[in-house]
C-alpha positions in Angstrom: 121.6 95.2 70.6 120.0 98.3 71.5 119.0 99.7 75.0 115.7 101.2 75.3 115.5 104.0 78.4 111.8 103.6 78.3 109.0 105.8 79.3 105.1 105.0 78.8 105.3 107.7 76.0 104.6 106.6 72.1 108.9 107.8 71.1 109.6 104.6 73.7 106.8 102.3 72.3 107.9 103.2 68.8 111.2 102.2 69.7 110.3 98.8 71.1 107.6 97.9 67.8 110.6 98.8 65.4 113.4 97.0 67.1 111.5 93.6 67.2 110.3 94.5 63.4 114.2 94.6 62.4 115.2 92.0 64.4 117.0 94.1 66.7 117.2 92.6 70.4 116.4 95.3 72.6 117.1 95.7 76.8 114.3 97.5 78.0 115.1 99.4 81.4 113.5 102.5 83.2 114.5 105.9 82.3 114.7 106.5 85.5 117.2 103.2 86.1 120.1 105.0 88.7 122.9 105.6 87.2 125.5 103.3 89.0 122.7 100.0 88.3 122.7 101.7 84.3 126.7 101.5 84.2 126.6 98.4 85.4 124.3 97.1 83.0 126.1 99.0 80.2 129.5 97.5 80.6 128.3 93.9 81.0 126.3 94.2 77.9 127.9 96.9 75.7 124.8 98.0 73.3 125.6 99.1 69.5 122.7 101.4 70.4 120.5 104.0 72.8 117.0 104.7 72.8 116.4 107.4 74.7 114.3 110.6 76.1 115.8 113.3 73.8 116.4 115.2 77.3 118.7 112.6 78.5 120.2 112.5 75.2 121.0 116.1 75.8 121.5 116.2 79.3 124.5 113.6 78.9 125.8 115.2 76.1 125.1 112.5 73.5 124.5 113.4 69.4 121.6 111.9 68.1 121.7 110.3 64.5 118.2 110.2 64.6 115.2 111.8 66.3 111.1 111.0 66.4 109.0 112.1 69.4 110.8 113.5 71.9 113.3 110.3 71.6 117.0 109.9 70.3 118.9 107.4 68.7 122.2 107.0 69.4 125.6 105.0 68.4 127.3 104.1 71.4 130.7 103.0 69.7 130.2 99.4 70.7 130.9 96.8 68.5 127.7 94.2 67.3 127.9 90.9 69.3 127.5 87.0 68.5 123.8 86.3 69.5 121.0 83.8 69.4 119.3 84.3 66.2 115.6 83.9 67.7 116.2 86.4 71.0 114.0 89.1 70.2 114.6 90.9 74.0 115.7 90.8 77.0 113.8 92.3 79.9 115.0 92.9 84.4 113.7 90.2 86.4 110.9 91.1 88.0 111.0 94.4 87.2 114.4 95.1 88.4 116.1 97.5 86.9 119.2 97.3 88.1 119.8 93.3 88.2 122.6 92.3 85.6 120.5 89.3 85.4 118.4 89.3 82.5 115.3 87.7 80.9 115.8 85.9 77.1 113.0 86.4 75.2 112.3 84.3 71.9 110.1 86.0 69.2 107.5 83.2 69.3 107.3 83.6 73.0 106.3 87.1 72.9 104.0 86.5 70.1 102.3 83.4 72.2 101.7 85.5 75.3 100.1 88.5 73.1 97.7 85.9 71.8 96.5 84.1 74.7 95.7 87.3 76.5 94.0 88.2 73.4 91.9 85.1 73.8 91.6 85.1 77.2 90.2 88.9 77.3 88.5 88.3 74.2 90.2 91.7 72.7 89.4 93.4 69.8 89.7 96.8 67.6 86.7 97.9 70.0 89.0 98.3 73.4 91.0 100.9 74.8 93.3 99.8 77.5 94.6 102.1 79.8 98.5 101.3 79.6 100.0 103.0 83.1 102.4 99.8 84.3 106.2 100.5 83.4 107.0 99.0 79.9 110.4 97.8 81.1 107.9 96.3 83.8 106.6 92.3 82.1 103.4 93.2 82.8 103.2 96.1 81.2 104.6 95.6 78.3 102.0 92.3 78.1 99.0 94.9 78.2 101.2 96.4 75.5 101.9 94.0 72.9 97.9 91.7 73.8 96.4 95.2 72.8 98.7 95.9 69.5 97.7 92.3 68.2 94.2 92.7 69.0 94.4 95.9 67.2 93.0 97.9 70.2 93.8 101.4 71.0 96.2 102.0 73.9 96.0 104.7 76.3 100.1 105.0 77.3 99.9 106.9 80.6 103.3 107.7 82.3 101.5 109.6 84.8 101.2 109.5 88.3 97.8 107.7 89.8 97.1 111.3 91.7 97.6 113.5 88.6 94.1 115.3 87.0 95.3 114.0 83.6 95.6 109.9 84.6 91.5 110.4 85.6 90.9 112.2 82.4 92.3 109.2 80.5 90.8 106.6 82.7 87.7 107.8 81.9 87.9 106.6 78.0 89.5 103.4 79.0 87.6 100.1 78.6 90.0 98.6 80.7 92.8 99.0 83.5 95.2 96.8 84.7 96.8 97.3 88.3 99.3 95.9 90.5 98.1 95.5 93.9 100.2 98.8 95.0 98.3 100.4 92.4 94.5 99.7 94.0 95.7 100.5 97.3 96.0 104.1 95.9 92.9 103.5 93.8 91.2 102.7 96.7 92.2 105.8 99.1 91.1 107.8 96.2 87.5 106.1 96.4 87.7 104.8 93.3 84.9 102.5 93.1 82.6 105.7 93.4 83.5 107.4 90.5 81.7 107.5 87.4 83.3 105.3 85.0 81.1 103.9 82.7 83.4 102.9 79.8 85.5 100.9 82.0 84.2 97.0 81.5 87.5 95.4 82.8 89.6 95.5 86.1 92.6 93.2 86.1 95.3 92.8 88.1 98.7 90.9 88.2 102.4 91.7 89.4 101.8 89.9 93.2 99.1 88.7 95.4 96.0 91.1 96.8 94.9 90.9 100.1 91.8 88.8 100.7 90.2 91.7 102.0 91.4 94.2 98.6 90.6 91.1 96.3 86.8 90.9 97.6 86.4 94.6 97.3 87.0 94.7 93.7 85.6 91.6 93.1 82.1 93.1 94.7 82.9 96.1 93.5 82.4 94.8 89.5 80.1 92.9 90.3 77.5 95.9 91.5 78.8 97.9 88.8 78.5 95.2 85.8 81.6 95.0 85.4 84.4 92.2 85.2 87.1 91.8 87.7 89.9 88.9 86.7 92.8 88.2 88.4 95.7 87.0 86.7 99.3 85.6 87.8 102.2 85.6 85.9 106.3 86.0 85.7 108.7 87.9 83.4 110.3 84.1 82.9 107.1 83.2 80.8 107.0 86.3 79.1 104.1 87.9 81.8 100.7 86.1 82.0 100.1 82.5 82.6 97.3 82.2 84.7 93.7 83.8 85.6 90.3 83.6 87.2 87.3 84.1 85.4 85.2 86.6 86.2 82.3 84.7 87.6 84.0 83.2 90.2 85.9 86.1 91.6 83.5 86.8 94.6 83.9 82.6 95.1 87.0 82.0 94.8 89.0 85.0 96.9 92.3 85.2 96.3 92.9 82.6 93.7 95.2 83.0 90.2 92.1 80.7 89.0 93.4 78.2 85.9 96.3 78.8 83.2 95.5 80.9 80.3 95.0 79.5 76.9 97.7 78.2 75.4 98.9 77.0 78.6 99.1 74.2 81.2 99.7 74.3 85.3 101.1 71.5 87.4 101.7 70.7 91.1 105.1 68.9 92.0 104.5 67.6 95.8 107.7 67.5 98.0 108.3 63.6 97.1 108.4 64.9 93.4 105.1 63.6 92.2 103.5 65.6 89.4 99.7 66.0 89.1 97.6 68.0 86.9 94.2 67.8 88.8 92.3 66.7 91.9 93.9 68.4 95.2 97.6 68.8 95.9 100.3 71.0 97.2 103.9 72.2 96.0 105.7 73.9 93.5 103.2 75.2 90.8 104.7 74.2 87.1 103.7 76.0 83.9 103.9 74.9 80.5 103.3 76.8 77.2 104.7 78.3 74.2 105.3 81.5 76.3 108.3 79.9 78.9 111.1 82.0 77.9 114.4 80.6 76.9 116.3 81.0 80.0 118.8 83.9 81.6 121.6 86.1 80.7 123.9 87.3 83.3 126.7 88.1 80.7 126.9 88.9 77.1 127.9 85.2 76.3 124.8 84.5 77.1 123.3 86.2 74.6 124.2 83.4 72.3 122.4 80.5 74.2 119.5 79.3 72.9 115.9 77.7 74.5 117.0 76.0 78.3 113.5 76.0 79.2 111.8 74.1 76.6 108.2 75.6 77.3 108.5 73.9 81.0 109.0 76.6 84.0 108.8 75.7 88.0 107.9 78.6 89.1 109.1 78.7 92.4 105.8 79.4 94.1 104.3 77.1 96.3 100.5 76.6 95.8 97.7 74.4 96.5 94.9 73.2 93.8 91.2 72.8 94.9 88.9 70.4 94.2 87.6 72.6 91.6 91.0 72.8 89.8 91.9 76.4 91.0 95.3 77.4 92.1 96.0 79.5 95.0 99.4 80.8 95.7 100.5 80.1 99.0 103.9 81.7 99.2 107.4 81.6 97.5 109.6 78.5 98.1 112.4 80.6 98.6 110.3 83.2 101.2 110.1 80.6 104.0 111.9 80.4 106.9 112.6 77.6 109.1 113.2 78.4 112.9 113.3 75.9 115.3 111.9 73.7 112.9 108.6 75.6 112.4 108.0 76.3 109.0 107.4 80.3 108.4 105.6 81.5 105.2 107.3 85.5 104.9 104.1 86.0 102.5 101.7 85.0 104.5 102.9 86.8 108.1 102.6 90.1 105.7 99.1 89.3 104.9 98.2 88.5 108.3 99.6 91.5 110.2 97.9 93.6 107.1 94.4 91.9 107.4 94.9 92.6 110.9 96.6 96.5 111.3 95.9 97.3 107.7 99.8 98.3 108.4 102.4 98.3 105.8 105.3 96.0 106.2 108.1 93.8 104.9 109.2 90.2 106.4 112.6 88.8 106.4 115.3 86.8 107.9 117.3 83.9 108.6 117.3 80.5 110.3 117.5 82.1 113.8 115.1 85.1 113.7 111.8 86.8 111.7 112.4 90.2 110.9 109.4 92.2 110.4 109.8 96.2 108.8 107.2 98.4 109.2 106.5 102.3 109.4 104.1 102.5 112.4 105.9 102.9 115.5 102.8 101.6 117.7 103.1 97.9 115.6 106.9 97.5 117.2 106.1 96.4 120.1 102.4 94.5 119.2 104.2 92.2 116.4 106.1 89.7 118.2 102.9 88.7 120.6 100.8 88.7 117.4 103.0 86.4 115.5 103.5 84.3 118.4 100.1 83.7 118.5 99.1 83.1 114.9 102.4 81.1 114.2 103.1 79.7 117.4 106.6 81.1 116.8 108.4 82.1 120.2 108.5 85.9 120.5 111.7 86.6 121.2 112.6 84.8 117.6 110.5 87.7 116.2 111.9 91.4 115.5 109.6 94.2 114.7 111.6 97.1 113.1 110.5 100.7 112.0 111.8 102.2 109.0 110.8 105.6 107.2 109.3 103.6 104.7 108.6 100.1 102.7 111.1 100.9 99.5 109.2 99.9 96.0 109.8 100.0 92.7 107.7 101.4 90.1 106.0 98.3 89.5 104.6 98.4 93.3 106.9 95.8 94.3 109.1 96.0 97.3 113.2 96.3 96.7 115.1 94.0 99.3 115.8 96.3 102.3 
């Protein structure tokens, strides 16, 4: 085992294309990772090997046996562990980087997901795809390997979406991909006025867009002749699984559209019935060659083999249309239930954004809704509001201000 301290720089990617080559199963986590999650991580795992920034290398006071492209490799000391002979890597849920509980990846799942999305965007040697999402992130490291099989250039951008040199880049991309934290800045920045005429794709993933975000990009590629598909996907099936094709983005607002190729999607209904078309609500099921072999919250676990068996519930709730798109509707686990009302956490954050444009975070318990957000003037206007689109008593509903909605680097807020 080998840990990767990855940046969006070709040392890290190098790295990550030569470990799976040699059949060496590596953890890929932010450079960045704090160092208190990183020890943790270490000592549950104990990797025979670093991959790292030659300036952490350095800074730490570790002797390289090997160095290409600013990056070091490094023995740790460790001893080689027992582990399933087809795990090819092991990646954060969610893009945590500091959960001990990991990811399995098989070899064949990795190379499955790189060839639907290379059918599914029709890639070839012709593309250049800006690469700017976190490769320990699943999403990025999906752009990642999709492009490498498709033999398309990538564009590995580790900087920031307000730095001169991202725009430069941008400029030569044929495509972007985006997490919805990632168009909000886009948007401030005005980006659908700039002059981007390489750019043919716009695709998003890594949560839901607001109806009101979703419709602006979906007009926005379709003045500008270009395509806007949404996609929908987990680290658990090794990133993408579903998407909606271009032409009914302005239609179809908000939906994850139908599952890639290669794949299948599913409703299970609260009395357990399984459907795979006509209208229905529950917990969305995929199928495919992608569905990752299961978890690893200790290194035992590294020597289990597939628990999935290319069948994942998903955990989010959604609702097919008559059409056969999905929509997701929330997470099973983000409901409450107060007083017996049923309380969707997701869609009270889209609501009180359609409505303030406000940044916020919902949580809580079986007694109260517990809404953060970083506008003083929303405290007081929340629990009326909420009353009145959820017919929740008010005095069930908290509006708290904080300095600010904590994310990741993936966009994606970190339990406060």
């Amino acid at each position: 085992m080998i840990f990767i301290l990855a940046e969006n720089k070709i040392g890290s990617l190098l790295g990550y294309v030569s470990a799976l080559s040699n059949r060496i199963v590596p953890l890929i986590l932010s450079a960045s990772t704090e160092e208190g999650l990183y020890s943790q991580l270490y000592d549950k795992y104990k990797p025979e090997y670093l991959w790292l920034p030659l300036a952490i290398a350095e800074k730490k006071g570790l002797e390289p046996h090997f160095t290409a492209w600013d990056y070091a490799l490094v023995k740790t000391g460790n001893v080689n562990v027992p582990m399933f002979d087809d795990l090819s890597l092991l990646l954060p849920t969610s893009g945590s980087t500091g959960s001990p509980k990991l990811v399995r990846h098989s070899y064949r799942n990795i190379e499955a997901n790189a060839d639907n999305v290379r059918r599914l965007f029709q890639l070839d040697g012709t593309e250049k795809a800006m690469a700017i999402l976190p490769m320990h992130y699943t999403m990025g490291l999906s752009v990642i390997t999709s492009h490498l099989l498709a033999g398309s250039t990538l564009l590995l951008s580790g900087r920031s979406l307000l730095d001169k040199g991202f725009w430069a880049m941008l400029k030569e991309a044929t495509s972007f991909t985006g997490v919805p934290y990632s168009y909000e800045i886009l948007m401030k920045m005005r980006f659908t006025r700039m002059d981007l005429p390489n750019l043919k794709v716009i695709t998003q993933g890594g949560g839901k867009l607001s109806g009101e975000m979703f419709h602006l990009l979906a007009q926005y590629a379709h003045d500008k002749g270009k395509k806007f598909i949404a996609t929908y996907g987990q680290s658990e099936c090794t990133a993408r699984m579903a998407y909606l094709p271009y032409e009914l983005a302005l239609e179809k607002t908000c939906s994850i559209g139908y599952a890639e190729p290669g794949g299948q999607l599913s409703i299970v209904d609260d009395n357990g019935n399984e459907s795979f078309e006509g209208e229905a609500q529950g917990e969305m099921v995929y199928r495919g060659e992608n569905v990752t072999l299961g978890y690893a919250t200790n290194q035992e676990d590294l020597q289990k083999g597939d628990e999935n068996h290319g069948v994942m519930h998903t955990g989010d709730l959604a609702k097919r249309d008559k059409d056969g798109c999905y929509f997701i509707i929330g997470r099973l686990k983000r409901f409450l239930k107060i007083y017996g009302l049923r309380i969707g956490l997701d869609e009270v954050e889209q609501m009180i954004k359609a409505e303030y444009g406000a940044d916020c975070y919902c949580k809580g318990n079986d007694e109260k809704l517990i809404v953060l957000v970083t506008d003083p003037k929303l405290v007081d206007l929340l629990p009326s509001f909420i009353e009145e689109k959820t017919h929740l008593f008010h005095q069930r509903i908290e509006a708290q201000l904080v300095d600010a909605i904590l994310r990741n680097e993936a966009g994606k807020v970190i339990n406060q």
